[in-house]
N, C-alpha and C positions, 0 to 999 in steps of 0.2 A: 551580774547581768540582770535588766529588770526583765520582768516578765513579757513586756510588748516587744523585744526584742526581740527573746527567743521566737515567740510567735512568728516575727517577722521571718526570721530565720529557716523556721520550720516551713513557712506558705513557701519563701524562693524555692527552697529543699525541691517541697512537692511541684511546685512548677517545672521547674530544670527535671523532675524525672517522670513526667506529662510531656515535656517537650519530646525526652527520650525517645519514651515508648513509641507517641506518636508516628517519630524518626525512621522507628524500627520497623513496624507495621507498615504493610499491604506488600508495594510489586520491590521484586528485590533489585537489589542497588546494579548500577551498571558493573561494578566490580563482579556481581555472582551471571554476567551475561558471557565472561572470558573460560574456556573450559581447558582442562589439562588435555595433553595429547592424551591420555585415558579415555578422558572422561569424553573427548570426543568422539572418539572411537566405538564408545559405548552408546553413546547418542545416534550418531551415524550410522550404528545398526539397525536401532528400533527406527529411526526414520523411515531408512531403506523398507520395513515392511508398513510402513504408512501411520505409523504414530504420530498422531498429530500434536502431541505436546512436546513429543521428543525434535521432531519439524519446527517448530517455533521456538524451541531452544538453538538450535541451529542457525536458524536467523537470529536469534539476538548475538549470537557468539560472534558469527560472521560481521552481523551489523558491528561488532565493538571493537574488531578488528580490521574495521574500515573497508571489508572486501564485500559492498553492497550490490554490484550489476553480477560482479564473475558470479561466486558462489552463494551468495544468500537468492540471486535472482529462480533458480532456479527451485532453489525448496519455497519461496514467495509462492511461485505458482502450484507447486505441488499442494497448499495450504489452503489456497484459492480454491482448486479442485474437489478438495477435500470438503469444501463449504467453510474454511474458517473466513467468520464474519470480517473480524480485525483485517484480514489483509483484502477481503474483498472491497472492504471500504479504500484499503490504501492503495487498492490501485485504483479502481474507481475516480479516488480523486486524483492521482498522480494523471488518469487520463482526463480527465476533466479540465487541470490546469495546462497542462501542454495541449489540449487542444485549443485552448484562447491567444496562443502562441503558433498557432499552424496560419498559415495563409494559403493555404493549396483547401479550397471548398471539400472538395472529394475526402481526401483524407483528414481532414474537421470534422468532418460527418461522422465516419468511421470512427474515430478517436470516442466522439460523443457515445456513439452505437454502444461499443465494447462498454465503455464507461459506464453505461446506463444501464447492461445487463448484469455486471459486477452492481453495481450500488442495490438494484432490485434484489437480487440477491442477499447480501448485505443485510437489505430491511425487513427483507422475510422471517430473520433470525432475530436481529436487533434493531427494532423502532426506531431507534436515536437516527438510521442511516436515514430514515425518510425524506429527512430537509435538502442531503445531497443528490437523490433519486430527481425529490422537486428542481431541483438546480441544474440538474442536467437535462429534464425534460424541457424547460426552459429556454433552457440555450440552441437544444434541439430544433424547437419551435422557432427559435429567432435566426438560426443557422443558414447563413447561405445554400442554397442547391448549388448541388456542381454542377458547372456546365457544360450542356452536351457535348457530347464527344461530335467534330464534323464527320460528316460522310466523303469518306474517302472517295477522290476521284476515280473515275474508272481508269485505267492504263491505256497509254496512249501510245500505239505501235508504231513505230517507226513508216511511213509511208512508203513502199519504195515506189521512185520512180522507171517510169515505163521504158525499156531498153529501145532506143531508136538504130 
């Protein structure tokens, strides 16, 4: 074998085990998001006293088992609560896009409102949220007002007429 080969051989080698590594590093795969009935159990307890990492394993297990409104909804908010940036952003935007889908002014507004106090949030921890804060103040501003509510008539009693 000449020598420019092996070389060549050698550089793939080191390539394909750069790609590996690469592969292997940072957030774990959606495989390590599924948990044993153990291992949930054991999650679901440190949740339950507010562990916020133990919380957002829960949602990823939930999310990978397709059960995102019923059960991951409700540790979502618990996370929120808790100040995790990550979800306050994702509701944020989740209210942000369904409210460009509302046609009812009133409830646009609100959608916006909610939105806009999660994203503030959000940027107070992590910068990056700033541009969606900008986006829903935006919207805010260009947002229809709702319109007023009319003033109910007054009730109108029955007149009786006079016994002859």
């Amino acid at each position: 074998m000449s020598p420019m080969v092996s070389t060549m051989k050698q550089h793939l080698l080191l390539c394909a085990v750069m790609v590996l590594v690469v592969a292997c590093a940072g957030e774990p795969s959606a495989g390590d998001a599924y948990l044993s009935p153990q291992q949930e159990a054991a999650v679901l307890a440190a949740a339950k006293t507010g562990d916020l990492p133990s919380i957002k394993r829960l949602i990823a297990h939930f999310e990978a088992n397709g059960d995102v409104r019923n059960a991951a909804g409700p540790w979502r908010e618990r996370a929120r609560k808790a100040g995790d940036p990550a979800e306050l952003y994702h509701h944020a935007a989740l209210q942000f896009v369904a409210s460009q889908e509302e046609p009812e002014p009133a409830l646009r507004r609100q959608m916006l409102e909610d939105a806009l106090t999660s994203a503030r949030d959000a940027s107070a921890v992590d910068p990056t949220a700033q541009s969606l804060t900008d986006q829903i103040e935006l919207a805010l501003r260009n947002a229809p007002l709702p319109a007023p509510e009319p003033e109910p008539e007054p009730k109108k009693t029955p007149e009786k007429k006079p016994k002859q």
